[in-house]
C-alpha positions as CSV (number, residue, x, y, z in Angstrom):
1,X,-44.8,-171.7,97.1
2,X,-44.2,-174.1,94.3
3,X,-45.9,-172.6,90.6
4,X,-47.4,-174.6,88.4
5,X,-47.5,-173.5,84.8
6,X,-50.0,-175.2,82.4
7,X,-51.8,-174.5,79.2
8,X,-54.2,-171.9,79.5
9,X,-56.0,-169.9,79.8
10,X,-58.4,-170.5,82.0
11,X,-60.9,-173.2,81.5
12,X,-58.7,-175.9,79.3
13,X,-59.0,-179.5,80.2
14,X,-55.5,-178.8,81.2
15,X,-56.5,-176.3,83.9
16,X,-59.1,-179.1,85.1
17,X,-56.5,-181.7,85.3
18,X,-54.4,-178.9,87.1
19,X,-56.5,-178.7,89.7
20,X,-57.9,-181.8,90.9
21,X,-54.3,-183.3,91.0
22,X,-53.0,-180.3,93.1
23,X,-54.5,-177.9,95.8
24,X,-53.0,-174.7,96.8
25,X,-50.1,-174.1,94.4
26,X,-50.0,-171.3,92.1
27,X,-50.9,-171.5,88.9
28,X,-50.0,-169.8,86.0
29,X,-51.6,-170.0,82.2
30,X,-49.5,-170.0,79.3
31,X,-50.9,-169.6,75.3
32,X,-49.2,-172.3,74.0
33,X,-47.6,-175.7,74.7
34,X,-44.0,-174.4,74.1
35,X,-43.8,-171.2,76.1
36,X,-45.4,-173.5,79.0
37,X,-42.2,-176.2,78.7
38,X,-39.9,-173.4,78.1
39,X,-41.0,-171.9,81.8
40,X,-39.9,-175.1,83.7
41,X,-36.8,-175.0,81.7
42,X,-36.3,-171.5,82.2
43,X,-37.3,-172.3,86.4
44,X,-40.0,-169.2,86.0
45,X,-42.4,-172.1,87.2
46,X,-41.3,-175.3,89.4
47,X,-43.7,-177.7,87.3
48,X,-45.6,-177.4,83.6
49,X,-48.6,-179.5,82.7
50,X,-48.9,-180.1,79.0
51,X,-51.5,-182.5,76.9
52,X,-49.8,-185.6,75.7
53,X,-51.9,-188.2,74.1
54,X,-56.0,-187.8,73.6
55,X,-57.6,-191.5,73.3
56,X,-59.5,-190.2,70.3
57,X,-57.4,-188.1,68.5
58,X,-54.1,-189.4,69.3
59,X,-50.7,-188.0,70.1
60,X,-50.0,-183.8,70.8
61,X,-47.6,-184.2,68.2
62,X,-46.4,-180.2,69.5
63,X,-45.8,-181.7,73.3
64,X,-43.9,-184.4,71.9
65,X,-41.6,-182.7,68.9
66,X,-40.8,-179.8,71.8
67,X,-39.5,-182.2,74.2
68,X,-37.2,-184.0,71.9
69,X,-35.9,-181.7,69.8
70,X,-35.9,-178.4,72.1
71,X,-36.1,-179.0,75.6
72,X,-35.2,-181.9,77.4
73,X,-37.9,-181.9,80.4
74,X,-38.1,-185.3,82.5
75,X,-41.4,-186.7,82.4
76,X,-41.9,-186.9,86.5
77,X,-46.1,-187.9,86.7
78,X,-49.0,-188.5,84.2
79,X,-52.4,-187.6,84.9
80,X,-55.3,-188.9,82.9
81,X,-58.0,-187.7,83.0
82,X,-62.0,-187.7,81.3
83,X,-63.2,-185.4,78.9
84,X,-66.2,-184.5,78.4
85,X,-66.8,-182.0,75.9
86,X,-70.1,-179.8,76.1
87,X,-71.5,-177.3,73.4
88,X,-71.5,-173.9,75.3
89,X,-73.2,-170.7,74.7
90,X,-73.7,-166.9,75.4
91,X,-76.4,-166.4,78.4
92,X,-78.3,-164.5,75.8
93,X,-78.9,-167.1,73.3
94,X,-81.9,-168.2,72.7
95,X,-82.2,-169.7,69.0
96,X,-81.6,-173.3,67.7
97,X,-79.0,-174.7,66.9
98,X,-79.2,-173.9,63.6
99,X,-79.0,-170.4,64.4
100,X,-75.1,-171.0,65.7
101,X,-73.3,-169.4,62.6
102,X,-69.8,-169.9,64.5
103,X,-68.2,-172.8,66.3
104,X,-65.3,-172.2,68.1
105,X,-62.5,-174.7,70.0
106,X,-59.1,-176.3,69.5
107,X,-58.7,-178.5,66.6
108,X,-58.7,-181.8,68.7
109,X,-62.0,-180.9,70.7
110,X,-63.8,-180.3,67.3
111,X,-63.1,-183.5,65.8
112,X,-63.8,-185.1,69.1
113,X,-67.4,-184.1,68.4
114,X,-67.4,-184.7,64.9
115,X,-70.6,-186.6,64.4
116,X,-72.1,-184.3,66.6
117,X,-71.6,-181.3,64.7
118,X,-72.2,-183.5,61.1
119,X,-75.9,-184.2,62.3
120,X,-76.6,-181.5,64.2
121,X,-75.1,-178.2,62.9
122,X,-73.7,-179.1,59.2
123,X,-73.8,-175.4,58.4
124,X,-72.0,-173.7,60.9
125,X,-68.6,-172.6,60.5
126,X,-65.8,-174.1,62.6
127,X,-63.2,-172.3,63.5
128,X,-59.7,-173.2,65.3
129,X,-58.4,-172.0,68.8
130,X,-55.1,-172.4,70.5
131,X,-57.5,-173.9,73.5
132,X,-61.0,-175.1,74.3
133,X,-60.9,-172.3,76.9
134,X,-59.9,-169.6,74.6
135,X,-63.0,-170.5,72.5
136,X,-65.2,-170.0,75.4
137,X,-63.1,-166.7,76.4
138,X,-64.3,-165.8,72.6
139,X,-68.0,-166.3,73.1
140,X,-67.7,-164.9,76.3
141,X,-67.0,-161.3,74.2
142,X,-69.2,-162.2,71.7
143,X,-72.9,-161.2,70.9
144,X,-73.0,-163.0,67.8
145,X,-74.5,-166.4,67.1
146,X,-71.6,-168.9,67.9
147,X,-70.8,-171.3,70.4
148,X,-67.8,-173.0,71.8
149,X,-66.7,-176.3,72.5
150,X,-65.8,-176.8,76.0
151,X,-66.1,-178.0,79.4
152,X,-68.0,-177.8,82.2
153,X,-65.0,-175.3,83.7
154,X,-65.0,-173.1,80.7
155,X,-68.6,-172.4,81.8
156,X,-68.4,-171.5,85.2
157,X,-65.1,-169.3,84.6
158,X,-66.5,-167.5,81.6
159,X,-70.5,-167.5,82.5
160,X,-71.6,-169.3,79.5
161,X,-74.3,-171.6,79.5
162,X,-74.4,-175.5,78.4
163,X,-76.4,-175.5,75.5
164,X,-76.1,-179.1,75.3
165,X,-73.9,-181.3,77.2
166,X,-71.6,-184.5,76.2
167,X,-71.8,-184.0,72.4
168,X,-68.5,-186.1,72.2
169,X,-68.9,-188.7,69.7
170,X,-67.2,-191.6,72.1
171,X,-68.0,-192.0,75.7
172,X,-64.7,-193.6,76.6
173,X,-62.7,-190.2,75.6
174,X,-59.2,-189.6,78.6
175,X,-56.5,-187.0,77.8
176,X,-53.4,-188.1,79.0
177,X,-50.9,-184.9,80.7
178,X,-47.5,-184.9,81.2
179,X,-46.5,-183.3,84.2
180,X,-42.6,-181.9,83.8
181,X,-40.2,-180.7,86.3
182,X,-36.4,-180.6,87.2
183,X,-36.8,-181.5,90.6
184,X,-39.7,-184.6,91.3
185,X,-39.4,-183.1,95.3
186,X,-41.6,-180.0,94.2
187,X,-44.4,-182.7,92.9
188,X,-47.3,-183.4,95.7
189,X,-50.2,-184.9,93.9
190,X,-52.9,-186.0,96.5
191,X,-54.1,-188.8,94.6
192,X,-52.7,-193.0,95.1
193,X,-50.8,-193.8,91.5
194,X,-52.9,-196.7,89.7
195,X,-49.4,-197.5,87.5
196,X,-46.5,-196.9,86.9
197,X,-44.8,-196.3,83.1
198,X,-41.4,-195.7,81.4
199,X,-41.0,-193.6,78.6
200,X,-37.9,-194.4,76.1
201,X,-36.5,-192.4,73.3
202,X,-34.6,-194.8,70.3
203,X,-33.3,-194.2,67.4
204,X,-32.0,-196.5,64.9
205,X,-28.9,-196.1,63.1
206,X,-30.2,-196.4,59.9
207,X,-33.1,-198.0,57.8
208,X,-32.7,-201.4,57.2
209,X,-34.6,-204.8,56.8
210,X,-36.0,-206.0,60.7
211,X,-34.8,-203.1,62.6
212,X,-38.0,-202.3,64.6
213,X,-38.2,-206.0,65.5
214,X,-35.0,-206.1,66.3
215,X,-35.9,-203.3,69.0
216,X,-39.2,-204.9,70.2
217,X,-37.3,-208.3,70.4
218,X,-35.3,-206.6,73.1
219,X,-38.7,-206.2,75.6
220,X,-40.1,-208.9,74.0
221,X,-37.8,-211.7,75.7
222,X,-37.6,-210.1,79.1
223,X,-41.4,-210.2,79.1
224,X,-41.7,-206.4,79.2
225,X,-45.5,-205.1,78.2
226,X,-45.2,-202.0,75.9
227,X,-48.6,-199.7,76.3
228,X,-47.6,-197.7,73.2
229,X,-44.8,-197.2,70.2
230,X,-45.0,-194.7,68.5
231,X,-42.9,-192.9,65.2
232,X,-42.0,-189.4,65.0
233,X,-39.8,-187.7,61.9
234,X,-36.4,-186.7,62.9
235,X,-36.3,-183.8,61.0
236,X,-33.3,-184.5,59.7
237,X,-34.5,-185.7,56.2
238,X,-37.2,-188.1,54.9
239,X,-37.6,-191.8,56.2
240,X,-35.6,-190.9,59.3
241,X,-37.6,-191.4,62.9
242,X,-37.3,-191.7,66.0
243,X,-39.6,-194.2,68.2
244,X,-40.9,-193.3,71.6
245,X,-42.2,-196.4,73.5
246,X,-44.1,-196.5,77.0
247,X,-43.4,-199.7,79.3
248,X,-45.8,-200.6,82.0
249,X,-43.2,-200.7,84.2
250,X,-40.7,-198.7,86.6
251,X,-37.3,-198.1,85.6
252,X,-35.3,-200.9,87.6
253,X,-31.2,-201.8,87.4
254,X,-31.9,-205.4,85.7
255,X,-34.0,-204.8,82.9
256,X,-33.7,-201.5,81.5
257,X,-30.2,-201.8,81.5
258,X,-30.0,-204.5,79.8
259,X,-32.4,-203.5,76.8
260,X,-30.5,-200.3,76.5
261,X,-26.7,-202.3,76.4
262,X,-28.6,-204.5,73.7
263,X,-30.1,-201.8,71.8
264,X,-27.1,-200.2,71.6
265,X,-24.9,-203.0,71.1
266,X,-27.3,-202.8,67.4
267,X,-26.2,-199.1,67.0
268,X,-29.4,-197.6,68.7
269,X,-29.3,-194.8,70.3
270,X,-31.5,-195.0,73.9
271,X,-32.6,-191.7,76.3
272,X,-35.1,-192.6,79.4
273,X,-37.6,-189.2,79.0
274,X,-39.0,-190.1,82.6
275,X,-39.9,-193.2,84.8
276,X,-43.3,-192.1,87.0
277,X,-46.6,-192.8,88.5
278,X,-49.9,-192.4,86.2
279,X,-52.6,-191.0,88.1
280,X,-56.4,-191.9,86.3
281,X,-58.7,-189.2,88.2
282,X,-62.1,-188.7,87.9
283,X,-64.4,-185.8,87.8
């Protein structure tokens, strides 16, 4: 049976993306981001699903860092999904919301819901969790006044109730996850791909006047749409990066080739992390 790890535990958006894109794998949590990428690499699982990119609150900076500078995964599918974040309590509670002393969820959830929590419940503390479902898991063995932010999932898997639902600021909120694996014959996702995307790695050889146009001039002339570009630090000293850029298109032998022979030709260094479908699933 092919295992699935993803970013527990149970009740993350992660586990909700997990399993409306597949049906009767097994599926394993893992605490962080790392120790999930580090199973596919390690084979303990066949597949890890990781948060990459939230429309709100950007980049997983962790997802991406781990996969360039640690372990070098292949990107094989993406699956975006909504969020919908809901403000969940203990079955007991019974108070206002100015009673909530505690609020509880991962750092991106709370500032999803930052206007939210501004009006609503200035006073209350907010505290940071590895995952929106280890916030509920919290509350869940909790019987003091706080609340987690969460989703609909959390709920049901740790008998919490909705105390108020869709408290995101911005209705148009998608996560995107990457889904990793070594071999692209163990993926079976039972949905039809809307797109399809190619992710590129470059780096320049050093800092120097018209570099980055240089590099989009090379897409730019063969008429190839990039969906995102994105810096990252090298970690090799200040005002050295890295680019990742997203094409919204599949790797082919005309084009891609020849951006990467030009690319180089300018000193860049050029690493395909993955050519795949994007699946956009709704709840």
């Amino acid at each position: 049976m092919v295992k699935i790890g993803y970013l527990g535990p149970r009740g993350t958006f992660t586990k909700l993306a997990v399993d409306t894109a597949f049906n009767g794998e097994h599926k394993q949590s893992f605490t962080t981001i790392p120790e999930c990428i580090d199973a596919v690499q390690n084979e303990a699982v066949d597949i890890g699903v990781v948060p990459l990119e939230n429309a709100i609150e950007g980049t997983v900076q962790l997802t991406v860092d781990y996969l360039v500078h640690q372990v070098r995964l292949p990107i094989m599918a993406e699956i975006v999904v909504p969020i919908q974040q809901h403000l969940l309590v203990a079955p007991g509670f019974s108070g206002d919301l100015s009673d909530v002393l505690d609020v509880y969820s991962h750092s991106h959830a709370i500032a999803q819901c930052h206007q939210f929590l501004h009006m609503h419940m200035p006073d209350a503390n907010l505290n940071f969790t590895s995952s929106t479902g280890k916030a509920a898991e919290m509350v869940s063995n909790s019987e003091d006044r706080m609340a987690a932010i969460g989703n609909k999932l959390a709920a049901r898997e740790y008998g919490l109730t909705i105390y108020r639902e869709n408290i995101h600021d911005y209705p148009n909120n998608h996560t995107r996850f990457a889904v990793l694996a070594k071999n692209k014959e163990m993926l079976n996702i039972k949905h039809e791909a809307q797109a399809e995307k190619t992710s590129l790695l470059i780096t320049l050889p050093s800092d120097y006047a018209g570099a980055l146009y240089q590099v989009l001039a090379a897409f730019a002339w063969r008429k190839m749409n990039l969906s995102k570009i994105e810096s990252r630090p090298m970690k090799t000293g200040l005002g050295n990066y890295f680019f990742i850029v997203d094409v919204n298109q599949p790797y082919d032998d005309v084009l891609f080739p020849g951006v990467k022979a030009e690319l180089e030709a300018l000193g860049c260094h050029v690493t395909i992390l993955g050519t795949y479908p994007v699946y956009q699933i709704d709840l």
